[in-house]
N, C-alpha and C positions, 0 to 999 in steps of 0.2 A: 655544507657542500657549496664549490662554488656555480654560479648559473655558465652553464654553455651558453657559446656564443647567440646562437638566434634569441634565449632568453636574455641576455643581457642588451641584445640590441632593442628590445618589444621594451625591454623596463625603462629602460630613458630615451626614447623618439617622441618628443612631443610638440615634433615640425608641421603637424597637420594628424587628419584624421587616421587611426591607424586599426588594421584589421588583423589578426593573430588566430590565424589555423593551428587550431593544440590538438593534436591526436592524444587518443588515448592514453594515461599515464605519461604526458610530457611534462606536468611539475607548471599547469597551467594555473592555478589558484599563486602558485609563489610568486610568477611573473604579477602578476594582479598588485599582487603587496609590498611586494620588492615596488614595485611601480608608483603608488602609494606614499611608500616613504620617500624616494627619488622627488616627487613634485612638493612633498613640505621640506626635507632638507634641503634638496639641493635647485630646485626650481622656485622658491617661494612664495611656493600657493598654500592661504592659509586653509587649515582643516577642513574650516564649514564652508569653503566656496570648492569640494571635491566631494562628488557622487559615485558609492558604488552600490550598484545595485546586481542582485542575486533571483535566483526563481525562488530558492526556499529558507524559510527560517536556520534550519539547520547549515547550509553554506553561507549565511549573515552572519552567524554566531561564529564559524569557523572560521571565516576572514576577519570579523572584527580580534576575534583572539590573537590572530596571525600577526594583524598591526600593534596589537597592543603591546605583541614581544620586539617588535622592529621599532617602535617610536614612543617616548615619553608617554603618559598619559595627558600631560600639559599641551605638548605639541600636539598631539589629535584628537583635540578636545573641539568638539564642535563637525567630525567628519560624519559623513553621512554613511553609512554601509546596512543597505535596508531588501528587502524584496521590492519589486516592483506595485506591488499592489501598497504598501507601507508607504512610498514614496507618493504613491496617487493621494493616500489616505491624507500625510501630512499637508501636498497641497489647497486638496479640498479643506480643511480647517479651516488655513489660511486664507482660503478665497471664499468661502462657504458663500456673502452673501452676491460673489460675480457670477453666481450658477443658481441661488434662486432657490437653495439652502438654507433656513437657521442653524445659527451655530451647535441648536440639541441635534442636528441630524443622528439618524440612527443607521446603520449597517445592518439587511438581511440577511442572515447566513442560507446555503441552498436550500434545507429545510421551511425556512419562512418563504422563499422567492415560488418553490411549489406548494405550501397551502395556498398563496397566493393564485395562483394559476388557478390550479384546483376551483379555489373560489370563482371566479372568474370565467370558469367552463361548465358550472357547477346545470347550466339549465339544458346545455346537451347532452343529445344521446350518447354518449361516450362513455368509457371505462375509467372513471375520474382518476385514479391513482398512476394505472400505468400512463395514461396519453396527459397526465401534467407533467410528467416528469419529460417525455418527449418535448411536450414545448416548450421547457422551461427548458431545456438543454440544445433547443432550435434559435428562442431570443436569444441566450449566451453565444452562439456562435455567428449570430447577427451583430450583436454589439461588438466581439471582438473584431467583426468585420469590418467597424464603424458604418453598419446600415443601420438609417433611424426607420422606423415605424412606416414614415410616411415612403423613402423607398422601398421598403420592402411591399410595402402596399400597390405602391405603381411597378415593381421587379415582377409579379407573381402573378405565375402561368398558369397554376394548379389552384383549383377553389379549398384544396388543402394547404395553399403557401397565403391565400388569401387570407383565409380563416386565422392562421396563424399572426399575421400580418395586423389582421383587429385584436386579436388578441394581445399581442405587443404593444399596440397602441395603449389600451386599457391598461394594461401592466404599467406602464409609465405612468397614466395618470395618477393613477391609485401609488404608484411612490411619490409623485410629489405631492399629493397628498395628502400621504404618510410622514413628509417631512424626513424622504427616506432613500437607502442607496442601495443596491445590489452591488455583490462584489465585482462584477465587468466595468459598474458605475467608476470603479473606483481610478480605472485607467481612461474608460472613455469620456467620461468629463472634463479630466484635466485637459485630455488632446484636444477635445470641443473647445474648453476655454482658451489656449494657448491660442488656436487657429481664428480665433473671431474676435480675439482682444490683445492688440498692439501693446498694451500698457504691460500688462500681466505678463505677454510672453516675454518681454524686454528684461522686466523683474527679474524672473527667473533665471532665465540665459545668464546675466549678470551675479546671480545670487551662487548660482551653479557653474562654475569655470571650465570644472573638467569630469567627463565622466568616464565611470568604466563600466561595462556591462557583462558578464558572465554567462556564458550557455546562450550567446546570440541567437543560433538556429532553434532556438524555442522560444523566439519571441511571435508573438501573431499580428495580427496588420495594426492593433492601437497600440501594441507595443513600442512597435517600431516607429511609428510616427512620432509619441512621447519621445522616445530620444533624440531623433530626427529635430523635433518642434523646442526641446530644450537644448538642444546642442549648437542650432544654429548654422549662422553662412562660416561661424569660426571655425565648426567642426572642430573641435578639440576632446577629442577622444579614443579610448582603447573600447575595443572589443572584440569578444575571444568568444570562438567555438568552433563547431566540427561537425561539418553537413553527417558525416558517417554516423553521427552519434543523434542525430535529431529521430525523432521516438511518438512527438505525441501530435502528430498531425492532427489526431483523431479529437485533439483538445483546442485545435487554430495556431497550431505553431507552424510555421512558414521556413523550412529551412533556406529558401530562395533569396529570404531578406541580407544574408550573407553577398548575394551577388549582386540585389537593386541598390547594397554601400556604391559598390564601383560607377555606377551609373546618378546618382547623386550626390558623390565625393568623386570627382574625377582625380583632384589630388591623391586620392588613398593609396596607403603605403600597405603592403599585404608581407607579414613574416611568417614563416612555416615553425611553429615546434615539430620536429617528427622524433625525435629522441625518446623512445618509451623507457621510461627507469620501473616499470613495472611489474612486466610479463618476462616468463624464458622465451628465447628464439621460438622456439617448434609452436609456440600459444601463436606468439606474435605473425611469424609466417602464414598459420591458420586464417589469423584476422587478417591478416593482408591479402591473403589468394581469395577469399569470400567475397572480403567489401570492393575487390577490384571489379566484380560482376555488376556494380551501381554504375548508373555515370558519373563524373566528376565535371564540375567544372573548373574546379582547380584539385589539381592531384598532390599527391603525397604519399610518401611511403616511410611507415616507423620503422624504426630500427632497435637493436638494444646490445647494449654492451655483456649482457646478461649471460648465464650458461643457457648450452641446446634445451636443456632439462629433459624429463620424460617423453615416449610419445603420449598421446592426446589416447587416451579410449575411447569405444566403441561398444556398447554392450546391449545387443540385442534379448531381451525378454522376455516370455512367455504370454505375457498379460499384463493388464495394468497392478496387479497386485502380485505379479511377481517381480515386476520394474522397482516399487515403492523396498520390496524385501531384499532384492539386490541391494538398489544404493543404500539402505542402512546398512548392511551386511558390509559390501564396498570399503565404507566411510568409518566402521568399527577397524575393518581390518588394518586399514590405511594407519590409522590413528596409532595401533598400537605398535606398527611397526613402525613408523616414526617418530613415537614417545609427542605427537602432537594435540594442540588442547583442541576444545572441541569447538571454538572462539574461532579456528585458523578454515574450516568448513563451512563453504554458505550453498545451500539446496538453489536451484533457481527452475521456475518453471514458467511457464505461458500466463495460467490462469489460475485465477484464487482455488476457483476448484480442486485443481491438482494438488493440492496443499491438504489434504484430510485424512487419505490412503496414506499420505506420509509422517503424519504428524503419528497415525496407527500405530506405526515398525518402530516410529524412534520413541514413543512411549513404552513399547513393550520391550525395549531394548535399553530404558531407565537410562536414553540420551536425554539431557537438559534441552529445549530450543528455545529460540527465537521469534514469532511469526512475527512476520513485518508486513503489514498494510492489509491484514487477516485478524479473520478472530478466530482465539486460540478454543480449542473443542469443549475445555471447562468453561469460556465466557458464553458459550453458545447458547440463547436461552433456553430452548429446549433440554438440553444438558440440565440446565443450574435446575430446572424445573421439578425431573425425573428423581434430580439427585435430591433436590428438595425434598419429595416423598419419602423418601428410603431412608435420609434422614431423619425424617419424622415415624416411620416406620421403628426404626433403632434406638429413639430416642423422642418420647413424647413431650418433653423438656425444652426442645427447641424451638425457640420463640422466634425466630426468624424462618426457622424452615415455614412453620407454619403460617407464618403471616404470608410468604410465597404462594403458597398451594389450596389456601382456604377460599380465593377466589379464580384459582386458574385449573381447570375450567367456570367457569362461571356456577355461582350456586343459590345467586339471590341473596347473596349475606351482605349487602349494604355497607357502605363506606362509616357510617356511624354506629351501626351492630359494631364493628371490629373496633369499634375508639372505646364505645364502652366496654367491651368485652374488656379490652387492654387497662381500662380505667380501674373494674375491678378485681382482674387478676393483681394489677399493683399495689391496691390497696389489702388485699389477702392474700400479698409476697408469693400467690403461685403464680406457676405456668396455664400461657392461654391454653393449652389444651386439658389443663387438670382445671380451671375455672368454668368451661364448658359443664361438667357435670355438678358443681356447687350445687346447692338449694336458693343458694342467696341471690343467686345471677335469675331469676324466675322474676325477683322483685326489679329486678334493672333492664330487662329486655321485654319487651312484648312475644307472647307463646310461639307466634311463627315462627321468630328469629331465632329464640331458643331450639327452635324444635328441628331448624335448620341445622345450626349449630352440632345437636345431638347425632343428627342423621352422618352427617360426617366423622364424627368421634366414633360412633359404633362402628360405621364403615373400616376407618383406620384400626380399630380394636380387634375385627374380627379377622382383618387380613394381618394383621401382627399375628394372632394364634396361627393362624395357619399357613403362614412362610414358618414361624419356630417349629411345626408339626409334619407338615410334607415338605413338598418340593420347590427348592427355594425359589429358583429361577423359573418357574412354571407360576408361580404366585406373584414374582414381579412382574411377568407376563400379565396375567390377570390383572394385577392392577391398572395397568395403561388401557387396558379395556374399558374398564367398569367405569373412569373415568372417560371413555372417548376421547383419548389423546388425539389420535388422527384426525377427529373432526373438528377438536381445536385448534390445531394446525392448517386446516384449509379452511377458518373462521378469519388466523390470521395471519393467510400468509395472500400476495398479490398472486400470484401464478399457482398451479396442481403442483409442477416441477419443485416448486419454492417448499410449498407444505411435504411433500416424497422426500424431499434433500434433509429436511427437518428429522421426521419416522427414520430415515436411516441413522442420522446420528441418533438418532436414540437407541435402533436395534443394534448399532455398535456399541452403544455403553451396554446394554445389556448382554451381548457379545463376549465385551470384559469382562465383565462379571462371570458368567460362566464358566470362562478360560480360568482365573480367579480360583472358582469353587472347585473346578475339577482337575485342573491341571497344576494347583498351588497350594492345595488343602489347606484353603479357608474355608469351611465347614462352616460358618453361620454368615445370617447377613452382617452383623456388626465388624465380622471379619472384615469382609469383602469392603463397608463403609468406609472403614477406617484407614485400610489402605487407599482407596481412592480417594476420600479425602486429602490422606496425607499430601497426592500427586498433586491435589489442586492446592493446597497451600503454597508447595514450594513451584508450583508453576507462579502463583500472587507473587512473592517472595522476589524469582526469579524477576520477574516486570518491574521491581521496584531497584533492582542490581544490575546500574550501569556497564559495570565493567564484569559482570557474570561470565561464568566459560559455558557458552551452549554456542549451538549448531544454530546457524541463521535460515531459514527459510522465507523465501521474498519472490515478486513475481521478479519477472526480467527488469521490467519498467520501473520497478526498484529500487531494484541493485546500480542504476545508475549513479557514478560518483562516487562509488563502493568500492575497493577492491578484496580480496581475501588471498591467503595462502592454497586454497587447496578448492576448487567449485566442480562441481554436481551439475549440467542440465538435464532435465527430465521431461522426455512427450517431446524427441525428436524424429516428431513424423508429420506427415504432409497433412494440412487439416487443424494441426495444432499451431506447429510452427514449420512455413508460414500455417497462420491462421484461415480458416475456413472461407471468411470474407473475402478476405485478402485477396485469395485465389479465384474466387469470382467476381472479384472486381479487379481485377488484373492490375492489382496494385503490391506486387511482392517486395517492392525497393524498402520500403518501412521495415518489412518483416523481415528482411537481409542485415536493415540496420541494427534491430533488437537482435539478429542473433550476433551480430559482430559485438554490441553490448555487454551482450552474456559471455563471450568468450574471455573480452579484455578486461574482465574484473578479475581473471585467475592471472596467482602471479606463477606459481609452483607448476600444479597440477590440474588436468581437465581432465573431467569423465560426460560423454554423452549415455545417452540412457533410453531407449525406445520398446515400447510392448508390439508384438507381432498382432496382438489382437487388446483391443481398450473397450471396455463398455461405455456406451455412451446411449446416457436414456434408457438406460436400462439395459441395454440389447450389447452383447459380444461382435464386433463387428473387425473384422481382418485391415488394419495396418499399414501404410509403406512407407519407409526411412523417408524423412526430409528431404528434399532434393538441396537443402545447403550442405549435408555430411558430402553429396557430392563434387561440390568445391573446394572441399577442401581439398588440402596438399595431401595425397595418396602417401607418404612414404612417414611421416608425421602420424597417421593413424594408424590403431593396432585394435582390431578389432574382434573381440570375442565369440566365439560361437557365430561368423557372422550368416545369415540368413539363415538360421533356426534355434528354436528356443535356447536359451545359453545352459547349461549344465556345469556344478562344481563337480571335480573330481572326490572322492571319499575324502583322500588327505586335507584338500582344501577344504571341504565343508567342516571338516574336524577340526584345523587351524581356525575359521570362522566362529568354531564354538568355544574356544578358547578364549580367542579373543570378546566375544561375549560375556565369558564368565569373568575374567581379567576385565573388565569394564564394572558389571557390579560390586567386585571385590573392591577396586578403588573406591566407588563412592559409597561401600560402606567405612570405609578406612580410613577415608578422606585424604586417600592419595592425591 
């Protein structure tokens, strides 16, 4: 396809600095690499004096691919196409000893930078887990700030920004130290080193000719400077984005740094994509009548040569768990009347949260998914735990179940009981839980550890007789008792909420199970096992198959960069989105932008989705539409049942079931 004209202008301007406004779906990555190839063919700049840098691994590896079908491997051998924090990494290497670094330096991942913390607050009164995570996520938004230790010391009003402010300090010493970096290190050092060392910056400038940058309005203030500081007075560069589309304020991205170019690049040349090759009309007008509600300071308005398509839906609720059974219900029906796979369907929601109630419907409706930037119900530990037992329950044989569950909950059975235990079940080819009762194992453990050992083996033996004898589900019941599931969960959970969130998934697996026994005559637990098992295989299965046909589920924040055939939002209502915060901090411009996000990733089809009434914390609590459905273009939406609970008609519900059975029938056919 060839590039319209603003894309052909943005791919060979490389008279001065240049800025590229890409609305959603304007074909802004092509411009990038079409551009790319333009400065080694036809401008001859070689490979490694041209930087592209990206936010994520995943758009590195998608542009590097892109170049690699546009130009020899020869000819861009030595190009740079990295995320930003890669590009910090490479320099620090380089310069490791101008910063005061040995070349072993090590990288903290978030996890080290709050034990850290942790450590380090460890003699106050405080709530060590949750308030290091707080600080540790205060210094990052100071470092991206480029504030060192010692302004934030002299900035701080509050004996809580003080506090903080020692604390930073100490964190720094303790990584140099450590001979050591934080990821924020990995941007803010370089720009430290650039701005206080003449030589170094020269270097680079020279080493680096031309850059391009990707998703500009997510850059945050050391970001911007790094490009700024290696770009130079030449200013030679591309970069692209779209204030409408910036998302993560809440991470130090700065969508304004878009307009402090023009005021530091007085040259800069500014080109519009507005050409959406993505969306149908009626999507696109949707996003245009919304994100008109933002300011702008430079406007624009997409377009698309595309069909009206469908209207937009609206489908008001019952409840949060009649919302989740809707859009499965929806997204079956959809499917089957348009012979579409289930790859062409992405769910999109606010909050991981919202993502459990739904993952429920499309499990029980044997949809394949996705979860993106969640963990999916079988990884959930609690889950593998439960299942753990019932495993072991089915089958005493399993040597993994039980290495699982023979210390959670806790039982005193020592990290070496279980080695020998292991040592001599291997050596008398059985199972650890048929080794437990040997004669021989008396000579290799000391009486308590045996006798520990024992006490759970009979436990297990007796609740095996009596799920095979009474009531099955009444006995797995019992079981999370007798163990005190619940108070192993607020042993290890940071919050009450945290450990409740835990007990619920568990009373939904056993939930299933029930539904299972009673409504699907599985009549034994091995029944019930086997089939659930089966699910979690082929959910493992599924994660290991790239190109698998399941249904994506992702927060908003996402799906950015995404698009799909056919998209789902769910929890359009005030509170959700915008967000709660949000609207008490009279900051809704963000929350306008993520819903304009969400909309421009459908190219086909949109359906909105709201419950009249959601529980939250427990409590049933009443609802009101989003005030963005009220931006939208009135004549573009079609809205169901609107302002009271939605109801199928008999026929429809009957179609719905159809389309149901016609779904299982495929995937056992493997239509």
């Amino acid at each position: 396809m060839e590039l319209n004209p603003p894309q052909q202008e943005a791919s060979v301007y490389i008279d001065g600095p240049l800025l590229v406004i890409a609305g959603a779906g304007s074909g802004k990555t092509r411009v990038i690499t079409t551009k790319i190839t333009h400065l080694i063919k036809e401008c001859g700049y070689a490979a490694n004096s041209i930087a592209a840098v990206t936010f994520t691994n995943k758009s590195s590896r998608e542009m590097k691919e892109r170049v690699r079908q546009l130009i020899p491997s020869k000819a861009s051998r030595g190009l740079t196409v990295s995320t930003f924090h890669h590009l910090g990494l490479t320099m620090l290497r380089k310069e490791c000893k101008s910063v005061g670094l040995k070349s072993t330096f090590t990288i903290l991942d978030s996890q080290d930078s709050c034990d850290l913390v942790k450590e380090l607050i460890r003699d106050y009164p405080l709530e060590a887990d949750t308030e290091a995570k707080k600080i540790q996520w205060k210094i990052s938004s100071l470092k991206n700030d480029m504030i060192t230790p010692e302004q934030a010391m002299a900035n701080a009003s509050l004996e809580s920004d003080y506090f903080i402010s020692k604390v930073y300090h100490r964190y720094q010493e303790h990584l140099q130290a450590y001979n050591a970096v934080d990821f924020d290190d990995l941007i803010l050092k370089p720009v430290h080193l650039l701005q206080n060392n003449v030589d170094v910056r020269e270097k680079w400038q020279n080493k680096l000719r031309y850059l391009l940058v990707d998703e500009y309005q997510d850059t945050n203030m050391s970001q911007y400077e790094l490009v700024k500081l290696l770009a130079g007075v030449r200013g030679q560069f591309t970069v692209v984005g779209d204030d409408d589309q910036s998302i993560y304020a809440w991470r130090g991205a700065r969508p304004e740094n878009l307009m402090r170019l023009a005021t530091d690049y007085p040259a800069l040349k500014i080109i519009k994509l507005e050409q959406n090759y993505r969306s149908s009309k009626k999507i696109l007008r949707s996003a245009n009548t919304l994100i008109a509600n933002n300011p702008h300071a430079i406007t624009k308005n997409l377009w698309s040569d595309l069909a009206e398509g469908p209207a937009i839906q609206a489908v008001v609720c019952q409840n949060d768990e009649d919302e989740a059974k809707q859009c499965v219900s929806m997204l079956l029906h959809h499917k089957f009347n348009n012979r579409s796979k289930n790859s062409e369907y992405a769910i999109l929601y606010r909050g991981n949260h919202q993502a459990r109630i739904l993952e429920k419907y499309l499990r029980e409706s044997s949809i394949p998914y996705l979860l993106s930037g969640g963990t999916s119900f079988f990884a959930k530990t609690e889950v593998k735990d439960i299942m753990s037992y019932l495993r072991l329950l089915v089958n005493p044989e399993d040597d993994s179940a039980f290495l699982r569950v023979i210390n959670t909950p806790r039982r005193e059975i020592g990290t070496s009981t279980i080695q020998k235990l292991s040592n001599y079940a291997t050596s008398r080819n059985c199972s650890l839980f048929a080794a437990i009762y040997e004669f021989g194992l008396e000579q290799t453990l000391k009486p308590k550890a045996v006798s520990k050992l024992r006490q759970f083996g009979d436990w297990l033996n007796l609740l095996s007789d009596n799920t095979k004898r009474g009531d099955l589900i009444a006995n797995v019941r019992q079981m999370v008792r007798d163990i005190d599931y619940p108070l192993w969960c607020e042993e290890q959970s940071e919050t009450p909420r945290k450990a409740e969130a835990k007990m619920e998934n568990v009373d939904e697996l056993i939930q299933w199970l029930t539904r299972m026994h009673e409504d699907q005559d599985k009549d034994t637990l091995e029944d019930c096992i086997s089939h659930l098992a089966l699910v979690d295989i082929l959910e493992k299965q599924n994660e290991e198959e790239d190109d698998d046909d399941r249904v994506y589920l992702m927060t908003l924040h996402a799906s950015k960069g995404l698009e799909f055939p056919h998209v789902f939002i769910v929890g359009m209502e005030e509170e959700i989105l915008p967000h709660r915060s949000s609207i008490e901090e009279d900051s809704i411009e963000e929350e306008r932008r993520l819903a304009y996000v969400g909309i421009t990733r459908a190219q086909k089809s949109l359906t909105f989705l709201m419950a009249a009434r959601r529980r939250i914390a427990g409590e049933l609590r009443e609802s009101t539409p989003s005030r963005f459905l009220d931006e939208l273009p009135k004549d573009d939406i079609e809205w169901m049942e609107k302002g009271k609970p939605s109801q199928l008609s008999e026929e429809e519900r009957k179609k719905r079931g159809q389309d149901h059975l016609a779904n299982l029938k495929a995937m056992l056919t493997g239509d």
